[in-house]
C-alpha positions as semicolon CSV with decimal commas, in nm:
position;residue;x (nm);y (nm);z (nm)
1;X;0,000;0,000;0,000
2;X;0,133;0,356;-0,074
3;X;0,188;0,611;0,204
4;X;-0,085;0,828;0,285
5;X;-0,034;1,190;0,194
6;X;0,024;1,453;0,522
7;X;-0,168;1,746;0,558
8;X;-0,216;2,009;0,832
9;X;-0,433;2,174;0,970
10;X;-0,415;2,568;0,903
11;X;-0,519;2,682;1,252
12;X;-0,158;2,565;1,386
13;X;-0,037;2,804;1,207
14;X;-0,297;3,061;1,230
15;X;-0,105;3,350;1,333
16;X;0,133;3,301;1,047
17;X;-0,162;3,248;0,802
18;X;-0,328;3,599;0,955
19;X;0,019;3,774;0,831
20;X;0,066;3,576;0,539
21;X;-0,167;3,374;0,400
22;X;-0,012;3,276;0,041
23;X;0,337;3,278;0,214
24;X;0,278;3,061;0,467
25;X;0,109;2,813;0,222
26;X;0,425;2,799;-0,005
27;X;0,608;2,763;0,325
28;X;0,436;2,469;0,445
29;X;0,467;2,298;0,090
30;X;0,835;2,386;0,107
31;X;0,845;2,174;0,463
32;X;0,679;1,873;0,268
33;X;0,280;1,883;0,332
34;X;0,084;1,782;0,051
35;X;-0,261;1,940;0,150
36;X;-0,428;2,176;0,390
37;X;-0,748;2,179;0,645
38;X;-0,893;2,558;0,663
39;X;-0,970;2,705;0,973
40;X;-1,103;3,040;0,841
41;X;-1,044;3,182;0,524
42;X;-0,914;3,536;0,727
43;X;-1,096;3,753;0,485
44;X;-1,048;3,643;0,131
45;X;-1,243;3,468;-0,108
46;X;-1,289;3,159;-0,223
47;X;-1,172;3,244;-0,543
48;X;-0,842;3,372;-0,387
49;X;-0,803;3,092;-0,167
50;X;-0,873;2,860;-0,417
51;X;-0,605;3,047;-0,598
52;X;-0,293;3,052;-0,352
53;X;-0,396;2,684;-0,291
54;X;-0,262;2,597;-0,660
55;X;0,034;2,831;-0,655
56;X;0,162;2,668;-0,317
57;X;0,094;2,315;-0,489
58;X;-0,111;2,218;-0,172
59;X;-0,407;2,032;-0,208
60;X;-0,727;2,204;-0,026
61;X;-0,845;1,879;0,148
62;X;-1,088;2,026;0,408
63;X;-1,203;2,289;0,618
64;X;-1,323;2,340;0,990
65;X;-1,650;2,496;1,029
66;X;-1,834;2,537;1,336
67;X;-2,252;2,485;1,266
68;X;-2,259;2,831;1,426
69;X;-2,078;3,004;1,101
70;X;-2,277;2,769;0,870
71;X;-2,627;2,699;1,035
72;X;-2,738;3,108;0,885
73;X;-2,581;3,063;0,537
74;X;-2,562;2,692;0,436
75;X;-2,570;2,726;0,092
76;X;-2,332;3,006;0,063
77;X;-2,063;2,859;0,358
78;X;-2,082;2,528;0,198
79;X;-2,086;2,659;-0,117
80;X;-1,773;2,846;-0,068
81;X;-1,536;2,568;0,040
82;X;-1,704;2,366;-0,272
83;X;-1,567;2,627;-0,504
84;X;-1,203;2,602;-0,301
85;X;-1,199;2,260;-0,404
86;X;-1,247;2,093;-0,075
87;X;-1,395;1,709;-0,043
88;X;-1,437;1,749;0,346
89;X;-1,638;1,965;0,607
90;X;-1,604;1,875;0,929
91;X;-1,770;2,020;1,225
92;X;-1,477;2,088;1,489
93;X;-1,644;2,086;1,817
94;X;-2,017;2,035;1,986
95;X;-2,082;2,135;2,312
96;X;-2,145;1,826;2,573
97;X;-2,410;2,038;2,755
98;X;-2,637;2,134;2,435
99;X;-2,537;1,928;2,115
100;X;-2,409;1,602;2,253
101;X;-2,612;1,285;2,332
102;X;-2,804;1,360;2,644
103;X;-2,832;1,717;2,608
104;X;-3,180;1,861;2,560
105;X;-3,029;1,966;2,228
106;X;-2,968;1,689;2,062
107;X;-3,244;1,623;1,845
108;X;-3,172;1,954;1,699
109;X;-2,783;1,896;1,655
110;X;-2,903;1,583;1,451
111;X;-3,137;1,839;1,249
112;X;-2,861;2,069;1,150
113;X;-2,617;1,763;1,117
114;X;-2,847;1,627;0,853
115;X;-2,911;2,007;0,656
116;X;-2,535;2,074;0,615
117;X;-2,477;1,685;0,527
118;X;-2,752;1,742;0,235
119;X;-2,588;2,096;0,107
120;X;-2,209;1,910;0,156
121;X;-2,399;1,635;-0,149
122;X;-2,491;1,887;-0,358
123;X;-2,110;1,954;-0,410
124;X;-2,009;1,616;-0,381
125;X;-1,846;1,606;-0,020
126;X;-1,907;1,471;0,285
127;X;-1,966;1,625;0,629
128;X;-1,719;1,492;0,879
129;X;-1,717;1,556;1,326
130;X;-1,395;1,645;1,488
131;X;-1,386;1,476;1,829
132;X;-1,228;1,604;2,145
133;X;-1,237;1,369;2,471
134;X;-1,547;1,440;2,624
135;X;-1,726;1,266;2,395
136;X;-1,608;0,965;2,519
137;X;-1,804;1,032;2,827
138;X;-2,057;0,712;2,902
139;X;-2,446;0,705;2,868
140;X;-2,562;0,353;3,007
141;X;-2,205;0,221;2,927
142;X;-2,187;0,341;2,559
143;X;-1,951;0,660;2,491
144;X;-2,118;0,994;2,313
145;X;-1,935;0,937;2,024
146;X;-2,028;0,582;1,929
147;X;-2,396;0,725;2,028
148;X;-2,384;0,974;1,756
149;X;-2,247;0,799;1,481
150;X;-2,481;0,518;1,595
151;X;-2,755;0,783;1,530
152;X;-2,632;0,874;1,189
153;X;-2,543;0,685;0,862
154;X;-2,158;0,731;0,689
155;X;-2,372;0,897;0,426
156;X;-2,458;1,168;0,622
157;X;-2,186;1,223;0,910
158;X;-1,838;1,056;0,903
159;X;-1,537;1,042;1,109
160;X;-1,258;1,251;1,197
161;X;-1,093;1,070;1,457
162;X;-0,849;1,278;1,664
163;X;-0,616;1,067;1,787
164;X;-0,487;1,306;2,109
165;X;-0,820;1,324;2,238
166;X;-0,924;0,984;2,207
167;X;-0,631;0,895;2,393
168;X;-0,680;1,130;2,657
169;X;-1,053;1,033;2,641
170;X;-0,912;0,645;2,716
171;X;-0,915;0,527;2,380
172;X;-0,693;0,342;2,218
173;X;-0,609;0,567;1,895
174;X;-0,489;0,344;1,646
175;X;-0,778;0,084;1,730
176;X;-1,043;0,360;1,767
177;X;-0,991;0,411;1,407
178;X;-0,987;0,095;1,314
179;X;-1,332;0,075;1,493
180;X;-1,452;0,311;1,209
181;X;-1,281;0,186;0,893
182;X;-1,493;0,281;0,591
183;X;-1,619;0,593;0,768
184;X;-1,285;0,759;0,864
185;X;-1,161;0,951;0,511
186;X;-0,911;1,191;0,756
187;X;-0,753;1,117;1,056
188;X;-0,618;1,374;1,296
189;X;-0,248;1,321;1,453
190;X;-0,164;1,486;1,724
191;X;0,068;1,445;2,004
192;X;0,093;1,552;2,378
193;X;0,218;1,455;2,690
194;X;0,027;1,436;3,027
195;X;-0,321;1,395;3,151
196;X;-0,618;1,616;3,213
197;X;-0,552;1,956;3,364
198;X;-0,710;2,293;3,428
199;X;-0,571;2,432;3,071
200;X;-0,711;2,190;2,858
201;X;-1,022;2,317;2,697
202;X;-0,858;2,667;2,682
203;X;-0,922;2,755;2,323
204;X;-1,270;2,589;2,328
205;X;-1,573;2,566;2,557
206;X;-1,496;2,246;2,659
207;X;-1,586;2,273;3,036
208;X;-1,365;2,264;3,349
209;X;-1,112;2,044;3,418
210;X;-1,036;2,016;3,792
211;X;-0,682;2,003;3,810
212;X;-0,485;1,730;3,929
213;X;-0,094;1,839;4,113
214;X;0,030;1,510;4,092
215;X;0,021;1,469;3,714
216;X;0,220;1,609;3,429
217;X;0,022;1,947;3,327
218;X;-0,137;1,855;2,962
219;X;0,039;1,992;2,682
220;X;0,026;1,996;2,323
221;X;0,346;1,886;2,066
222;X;0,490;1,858;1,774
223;X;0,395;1,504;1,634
224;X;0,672;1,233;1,780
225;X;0,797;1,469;2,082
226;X;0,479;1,279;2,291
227;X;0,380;0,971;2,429
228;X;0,152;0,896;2,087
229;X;0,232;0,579;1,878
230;X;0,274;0,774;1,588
231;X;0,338;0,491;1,309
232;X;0,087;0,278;1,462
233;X;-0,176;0,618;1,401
234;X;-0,036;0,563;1,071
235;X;-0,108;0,201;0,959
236;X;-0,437;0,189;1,143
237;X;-0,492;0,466;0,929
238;X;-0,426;0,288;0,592
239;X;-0,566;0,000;0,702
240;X;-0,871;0,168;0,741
241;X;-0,886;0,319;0,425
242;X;-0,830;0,676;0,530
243;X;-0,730;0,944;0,258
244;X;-0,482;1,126;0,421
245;X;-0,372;1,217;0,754
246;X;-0,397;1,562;0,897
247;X;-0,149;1,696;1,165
248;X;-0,259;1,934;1,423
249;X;-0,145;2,164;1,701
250;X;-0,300;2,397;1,859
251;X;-0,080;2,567;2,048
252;X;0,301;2,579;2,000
253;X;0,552;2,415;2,268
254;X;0,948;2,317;2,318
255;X;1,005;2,703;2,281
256;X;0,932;2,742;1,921
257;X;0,680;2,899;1,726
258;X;0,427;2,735;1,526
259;X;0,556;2,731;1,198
260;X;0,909;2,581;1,378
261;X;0,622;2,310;1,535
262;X;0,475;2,259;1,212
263;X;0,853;2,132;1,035
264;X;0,913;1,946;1,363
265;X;0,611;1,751;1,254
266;X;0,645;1,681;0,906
267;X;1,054;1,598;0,981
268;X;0,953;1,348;1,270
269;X;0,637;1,165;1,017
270;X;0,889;1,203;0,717
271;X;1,153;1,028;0,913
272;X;0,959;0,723;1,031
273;X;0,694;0,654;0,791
């Protein structure tokens, strides 16, 4: 089987990409991605991102779109990352207290879940949901997660497993997507080291995490300077018939900035696989 292509997630770099959009594109081809997941198009148009996409030679796999951006312009939102050339939407977060299985809002997350997956058809992609760990939280022994893709068919809502959080949410990450071969087109790699602290959920509204002193503070890395399997990711990956793997930081670490995180990655992934 061939290698899997890498791509990255653009809101690793997202300060860079608010200076410099085109440049940091070319820049992260230079380093050896072969594709990009928006997180924000920071003001231009689809036609211009569409655009700096070709000149950088990177391949415009995906995009991040929270329902609350799309839910009052489907056709136009979707519409817009059709005409990028994008295959994938995926929703990056739900909240556990409104959107999640056992929230009173659930039946309408479901709704909207179904609306954007019938606008992504139109264009020919597919809607995809970006988990974080507390949707591994159990209802009568079953986790969120399984819940909701119980609840919904591959045609409508697919995977994008993120390997950190499953981890941190007590999954094993290779074998969690393995659990959802056929349904898993992009897989997020991300490493970390440590276990659930008070800074987790900073750059979401992921809850509170009471913090624990005698564990290592969570933190984010570059991928294979953390306790993740990486290759194993990898394989499990191919195995289950992913497209490509997406790497993804969300905050730099080791002293260095994101764009010197971002070639730490693709080195380290280059190197072993």
């Amino acid at each position: 089987m061939s290698k899997l292509p890498v791509g990255i997630q653009l809101y690793s770099v997202r300060d860079y990409m608010e200076k410099d959009f085109a440049g940091t594109l070319k820049e992260l081809k230079k380093m050896g991605y072969d594709a990009v997941e928006f997180a924000g198009l920071f003001d231009y148009s689809a036609k211009e991102v569409k655009a700096m996409c070709e000149e950088a030679g990177l391949i415009p796999i995906s995009a991040h779109v929270g329902l609350g951006v799309i839910m009052p312009n489907v056709e136009n939102v979707i519409g817009d990352y059709a005409e990028i050339g994008c295959k994938y939407v995926a929703i990056p977060w739900a909240s556990a207290d409104t959107d999640l299985p056992g929230s009173t809002g659930y039946d309408k997350f479901l709704k909207n879940i179904k609306t954007v997956a019938d606008e992504c058809a139109k264009h020919g992609m597919k809607l995809l949901y970006h988990n974080h760990d507390f949707e591994f939280a159990k209802i009568d022994g079953k986790n969120k997660l399984d819940i909701l893709y119980a609840d919904t068919t591959p045609d409508v809502l697919q995977t994008q497993v993120d390997t950190c959080w499953a981890k941190v949410g007590g999954e094993d990450p290779a074998g969690y997507v393995l659990k959802y071969a056929g349904r898993a087109p992009l897989v997020h790699i991300k490493d970390f080291v440590g276990g659930k602290s008070a800074n987790m959920y900073e750059l979401i509204d992921g809850g509170q995490v009471k913090a624990d002193e005698n564990i290592v503070p969570f933190e984010l890395r570059p991928v294979g300077y953390g306790i993740q399997d990486v290759l194993s990711i990898f394989k499990a990956a191919e195995k289950a018939g992913a497209e490509m793997v997406i790497v993804e930081q969300d905050r730099p670490a080791l002293n260095r900035d994101s764009l010197e995180c971002a070639k730490l990655s693709i080195e380290y992934i280059k190197n072993i696989y």
